[in-house]
N, CA, C and O atoms as a GROMACS GRO file, in nm:
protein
  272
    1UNK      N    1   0.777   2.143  -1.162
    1UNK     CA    2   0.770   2.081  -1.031
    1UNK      C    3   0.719   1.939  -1.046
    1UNK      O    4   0.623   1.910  -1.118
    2UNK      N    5   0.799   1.838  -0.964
    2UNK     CA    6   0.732   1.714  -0.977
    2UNK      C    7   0.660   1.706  -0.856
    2UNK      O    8   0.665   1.791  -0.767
    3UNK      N    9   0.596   1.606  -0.854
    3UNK     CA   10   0.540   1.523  -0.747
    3UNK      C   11   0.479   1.375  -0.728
    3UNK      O   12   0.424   1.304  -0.813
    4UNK      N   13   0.499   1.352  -0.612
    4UNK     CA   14   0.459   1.175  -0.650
    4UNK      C   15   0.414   1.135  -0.448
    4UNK      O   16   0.456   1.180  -0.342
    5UNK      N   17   0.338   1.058  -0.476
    5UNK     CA   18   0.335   1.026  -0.332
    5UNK      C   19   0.348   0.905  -0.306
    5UNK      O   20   0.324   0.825  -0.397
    6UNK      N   21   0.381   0.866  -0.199
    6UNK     CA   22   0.482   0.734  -0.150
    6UNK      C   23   0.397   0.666  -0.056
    6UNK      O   24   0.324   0.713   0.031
    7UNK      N   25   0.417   0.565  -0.085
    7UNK     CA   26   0.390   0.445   0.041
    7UNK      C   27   0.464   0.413   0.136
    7UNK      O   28   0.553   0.332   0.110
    8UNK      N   29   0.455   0.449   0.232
    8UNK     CA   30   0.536   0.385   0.355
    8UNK      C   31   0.496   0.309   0.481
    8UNK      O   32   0.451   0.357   0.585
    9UNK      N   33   0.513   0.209   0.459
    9UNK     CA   34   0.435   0.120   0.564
    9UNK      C   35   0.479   0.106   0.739
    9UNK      O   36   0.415   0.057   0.832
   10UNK      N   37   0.633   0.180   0.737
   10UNK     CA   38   0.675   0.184   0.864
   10UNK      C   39   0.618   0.329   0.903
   10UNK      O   40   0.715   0.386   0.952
   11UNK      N   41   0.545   0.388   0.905
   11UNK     CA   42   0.470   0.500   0.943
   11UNK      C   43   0.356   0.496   1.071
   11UNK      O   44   0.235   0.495   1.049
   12UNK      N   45   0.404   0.494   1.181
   12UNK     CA   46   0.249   0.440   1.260
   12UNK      C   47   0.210   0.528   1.350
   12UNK      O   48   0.161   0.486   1.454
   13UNK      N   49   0.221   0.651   1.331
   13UNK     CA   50   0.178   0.781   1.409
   13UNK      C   51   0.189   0.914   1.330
   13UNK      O   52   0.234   0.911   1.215
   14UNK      N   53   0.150   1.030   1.386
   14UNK     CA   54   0.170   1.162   1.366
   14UNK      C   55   0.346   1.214   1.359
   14UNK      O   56   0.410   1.275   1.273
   15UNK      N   57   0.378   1.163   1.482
   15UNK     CA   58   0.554   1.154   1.507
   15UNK      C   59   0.616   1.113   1.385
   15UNK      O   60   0.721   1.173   1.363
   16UNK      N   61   0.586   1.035   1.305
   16UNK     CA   62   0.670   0.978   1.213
   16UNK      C   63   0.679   1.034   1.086
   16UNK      O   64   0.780   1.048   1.016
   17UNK      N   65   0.523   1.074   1.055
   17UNK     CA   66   0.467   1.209   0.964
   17UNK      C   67   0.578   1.308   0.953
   17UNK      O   68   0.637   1.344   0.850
   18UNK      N   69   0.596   1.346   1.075
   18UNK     CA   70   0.665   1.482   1.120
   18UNK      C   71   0.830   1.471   1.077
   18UNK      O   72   0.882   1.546   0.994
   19UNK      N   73   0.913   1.349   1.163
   19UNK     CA   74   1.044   1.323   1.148
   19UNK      C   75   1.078   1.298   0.976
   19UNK      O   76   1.192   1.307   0.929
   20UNK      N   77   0.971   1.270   0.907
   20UNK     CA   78   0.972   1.255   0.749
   20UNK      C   79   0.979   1.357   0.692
   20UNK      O   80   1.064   1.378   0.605
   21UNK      N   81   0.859   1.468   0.744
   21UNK     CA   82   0.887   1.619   0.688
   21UNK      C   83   1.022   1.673   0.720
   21UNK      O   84   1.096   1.716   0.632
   22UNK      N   85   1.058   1.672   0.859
   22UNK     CA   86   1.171   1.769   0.910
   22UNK      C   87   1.298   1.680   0.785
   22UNK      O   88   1.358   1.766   0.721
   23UNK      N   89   1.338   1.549   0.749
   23UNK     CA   90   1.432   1.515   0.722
   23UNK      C   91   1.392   1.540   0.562
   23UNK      O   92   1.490   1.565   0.492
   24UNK      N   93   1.276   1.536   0.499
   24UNK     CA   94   1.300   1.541   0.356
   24UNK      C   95   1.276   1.719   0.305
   24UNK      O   96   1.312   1.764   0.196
   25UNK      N   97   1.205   1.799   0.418
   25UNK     CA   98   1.214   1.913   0.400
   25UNK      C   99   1.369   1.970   0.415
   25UNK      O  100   1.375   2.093   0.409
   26UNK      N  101   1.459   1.920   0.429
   26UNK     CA  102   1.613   1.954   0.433
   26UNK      C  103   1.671   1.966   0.309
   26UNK      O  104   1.771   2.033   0.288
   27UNK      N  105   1.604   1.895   0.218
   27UNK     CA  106   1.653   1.907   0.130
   27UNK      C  107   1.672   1.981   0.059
   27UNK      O  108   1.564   2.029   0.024
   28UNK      N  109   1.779   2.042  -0.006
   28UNK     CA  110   1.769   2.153  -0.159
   28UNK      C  111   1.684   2.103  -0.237
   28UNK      O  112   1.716   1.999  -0.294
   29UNK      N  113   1.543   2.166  -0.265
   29UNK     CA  114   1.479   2.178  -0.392
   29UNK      C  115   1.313   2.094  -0.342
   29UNK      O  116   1.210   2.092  -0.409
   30UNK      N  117   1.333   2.044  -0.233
   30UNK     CA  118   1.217   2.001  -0.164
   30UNK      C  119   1.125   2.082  -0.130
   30UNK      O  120   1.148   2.160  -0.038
   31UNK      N  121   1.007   2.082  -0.192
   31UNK     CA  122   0.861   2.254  -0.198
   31UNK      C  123   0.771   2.183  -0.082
   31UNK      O  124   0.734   2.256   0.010
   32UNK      N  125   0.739   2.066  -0.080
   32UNK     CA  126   0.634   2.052   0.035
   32UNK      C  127   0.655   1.886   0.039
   32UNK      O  128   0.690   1.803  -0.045
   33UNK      N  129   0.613   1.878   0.191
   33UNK     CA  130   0.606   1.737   0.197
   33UNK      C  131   0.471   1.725   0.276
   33UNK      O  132   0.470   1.801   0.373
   34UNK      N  133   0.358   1.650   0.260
   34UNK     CA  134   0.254   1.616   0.365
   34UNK      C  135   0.231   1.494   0.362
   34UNK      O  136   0.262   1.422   0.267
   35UNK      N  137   0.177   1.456   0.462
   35UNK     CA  138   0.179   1.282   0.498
   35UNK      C  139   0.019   1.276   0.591
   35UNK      O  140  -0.060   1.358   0.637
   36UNK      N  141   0.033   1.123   0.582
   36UNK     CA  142  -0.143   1.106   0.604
   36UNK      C  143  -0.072   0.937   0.661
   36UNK      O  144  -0.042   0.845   0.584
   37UNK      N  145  -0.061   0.935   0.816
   37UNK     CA  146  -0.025   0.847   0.897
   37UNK      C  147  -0.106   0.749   0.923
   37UNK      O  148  -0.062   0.644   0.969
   38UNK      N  149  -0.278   0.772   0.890
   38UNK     CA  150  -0.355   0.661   0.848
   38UNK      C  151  -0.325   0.569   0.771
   38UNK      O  152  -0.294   0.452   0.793
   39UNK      N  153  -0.342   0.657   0.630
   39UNK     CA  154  -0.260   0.605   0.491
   39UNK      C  155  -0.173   0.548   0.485
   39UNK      O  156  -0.158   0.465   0.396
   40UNK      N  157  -0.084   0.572   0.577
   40UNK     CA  158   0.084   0.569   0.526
   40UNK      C  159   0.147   0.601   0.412
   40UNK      O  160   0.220   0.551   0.327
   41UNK      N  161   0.083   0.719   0.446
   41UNK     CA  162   0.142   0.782   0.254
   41UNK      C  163   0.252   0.895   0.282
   41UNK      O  164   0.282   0.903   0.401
   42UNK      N  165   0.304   0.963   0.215
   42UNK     CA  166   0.315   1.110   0.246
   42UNK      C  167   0.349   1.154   0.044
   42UNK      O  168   0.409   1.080  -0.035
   43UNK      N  169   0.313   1.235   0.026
   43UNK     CA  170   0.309   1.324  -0.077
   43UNK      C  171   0.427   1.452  -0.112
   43UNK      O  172   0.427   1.563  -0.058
   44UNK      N  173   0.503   1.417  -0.192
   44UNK     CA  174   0.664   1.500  -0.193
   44UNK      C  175   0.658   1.603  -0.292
   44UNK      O  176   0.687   1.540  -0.394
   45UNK      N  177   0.640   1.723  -0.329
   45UNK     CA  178   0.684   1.806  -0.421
   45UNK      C  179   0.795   1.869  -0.430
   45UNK      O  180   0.854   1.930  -0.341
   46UNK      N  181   0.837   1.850  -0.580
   46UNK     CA  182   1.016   1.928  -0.576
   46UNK      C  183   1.054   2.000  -0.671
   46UNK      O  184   0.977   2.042  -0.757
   47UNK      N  185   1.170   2.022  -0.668
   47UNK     CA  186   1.221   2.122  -0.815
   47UNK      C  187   1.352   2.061  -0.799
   47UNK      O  188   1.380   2.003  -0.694
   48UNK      N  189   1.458   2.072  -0.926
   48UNK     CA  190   1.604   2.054  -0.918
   48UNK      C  191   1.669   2.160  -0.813
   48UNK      O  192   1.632   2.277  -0.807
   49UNK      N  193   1.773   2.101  -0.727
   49UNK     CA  194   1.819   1.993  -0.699
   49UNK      C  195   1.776   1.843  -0.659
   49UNK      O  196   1.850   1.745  -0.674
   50UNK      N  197   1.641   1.838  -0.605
   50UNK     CA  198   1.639   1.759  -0.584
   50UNK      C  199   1.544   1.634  -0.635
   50UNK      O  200   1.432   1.659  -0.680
   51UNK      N  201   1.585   1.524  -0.627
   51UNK     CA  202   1.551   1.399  -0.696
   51UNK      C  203   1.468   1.310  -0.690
   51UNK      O  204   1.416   1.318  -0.579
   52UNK      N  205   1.409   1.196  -0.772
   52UNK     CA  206   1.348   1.106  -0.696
   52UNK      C  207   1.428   0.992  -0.654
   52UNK      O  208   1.380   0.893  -0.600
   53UNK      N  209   1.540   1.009  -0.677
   53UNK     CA  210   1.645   0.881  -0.626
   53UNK      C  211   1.692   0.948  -0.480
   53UNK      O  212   1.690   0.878  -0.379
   54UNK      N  213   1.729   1.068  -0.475
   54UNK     CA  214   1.776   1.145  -0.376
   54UNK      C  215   1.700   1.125  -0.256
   54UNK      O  216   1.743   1.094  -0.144
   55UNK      N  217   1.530   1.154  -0.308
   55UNK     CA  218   1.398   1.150  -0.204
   55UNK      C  219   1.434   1.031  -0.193
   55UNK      O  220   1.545   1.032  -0.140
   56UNK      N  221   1.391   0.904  -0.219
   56UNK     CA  222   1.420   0.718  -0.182
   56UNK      C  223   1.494   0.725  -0.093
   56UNK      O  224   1.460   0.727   0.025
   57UNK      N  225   1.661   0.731  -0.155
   57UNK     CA  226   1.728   0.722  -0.076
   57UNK      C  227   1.741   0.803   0.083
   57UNK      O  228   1.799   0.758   0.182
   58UNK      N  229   1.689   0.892   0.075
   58UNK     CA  230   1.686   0.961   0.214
   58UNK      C  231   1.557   0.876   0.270
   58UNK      O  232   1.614   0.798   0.348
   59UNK      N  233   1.471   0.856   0.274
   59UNK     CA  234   1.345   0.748   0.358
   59UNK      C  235   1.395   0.626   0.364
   59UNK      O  236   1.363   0.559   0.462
   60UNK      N  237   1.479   0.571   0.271
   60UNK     CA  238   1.546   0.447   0.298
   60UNK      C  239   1.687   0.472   0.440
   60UNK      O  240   1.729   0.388   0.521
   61UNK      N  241   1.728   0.623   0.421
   61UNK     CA  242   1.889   0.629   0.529
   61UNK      C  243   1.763   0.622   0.659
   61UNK      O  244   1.764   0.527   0.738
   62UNK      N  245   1.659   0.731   0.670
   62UNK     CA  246   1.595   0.712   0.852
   62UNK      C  247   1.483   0.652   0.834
   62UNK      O  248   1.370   0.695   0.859
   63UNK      N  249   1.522   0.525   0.780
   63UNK     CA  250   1.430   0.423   0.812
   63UNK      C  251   1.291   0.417   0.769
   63UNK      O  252   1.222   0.362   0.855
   64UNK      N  253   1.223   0.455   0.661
   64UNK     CA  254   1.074   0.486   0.617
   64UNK      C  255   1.117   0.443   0.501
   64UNK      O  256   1.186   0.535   0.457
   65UNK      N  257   1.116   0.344   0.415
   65UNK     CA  258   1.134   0.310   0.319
   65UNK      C  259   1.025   0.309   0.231
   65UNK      O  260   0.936   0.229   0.260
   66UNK      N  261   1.011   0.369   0.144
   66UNK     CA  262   0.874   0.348   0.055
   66UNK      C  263   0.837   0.203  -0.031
   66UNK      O  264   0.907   0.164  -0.124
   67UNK      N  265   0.760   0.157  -0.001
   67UNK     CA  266   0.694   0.012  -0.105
   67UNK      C  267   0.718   0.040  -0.206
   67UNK      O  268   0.728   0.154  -0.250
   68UNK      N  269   0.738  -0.097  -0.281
   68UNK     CA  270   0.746  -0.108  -0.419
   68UNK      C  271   0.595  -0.134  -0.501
   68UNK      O  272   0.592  -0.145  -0.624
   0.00000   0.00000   0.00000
């Protein structure tokens, strides 16, 4: 299992926390997602299928793009 947690600076509520889980918890192979809307973090664990290019790219399609 990997995991890695992300920066996201367009994050500015609980709501956004949430629309992040519901869209990256969709994924095949996605184990947990939690987020900390203070922070602007959220924290991704996975297994194959799914990716860390896969994860990016999905926060980059609804708009939560993670910092470099």
């Amino acid at each position: 299992m990997e995991e890695k947690t992300f920066s996201i600076p367009n994050i500015t509520c609980g709501h956004c926390v949430m629309a992040i889980q519901n869209e990256l918890g969709a994924l095949d192979g996605v184990a947990s997602v939690d987020g900390d809307a203070d922070q602007k973090r959220i924290t991704v664990k996975w297994d194959a299928p799914a990716t860390l290019e896969k994860i990016t790219e999905t926060l980059k399609e609804i708009n939560y793009p993670a910092s470099s």
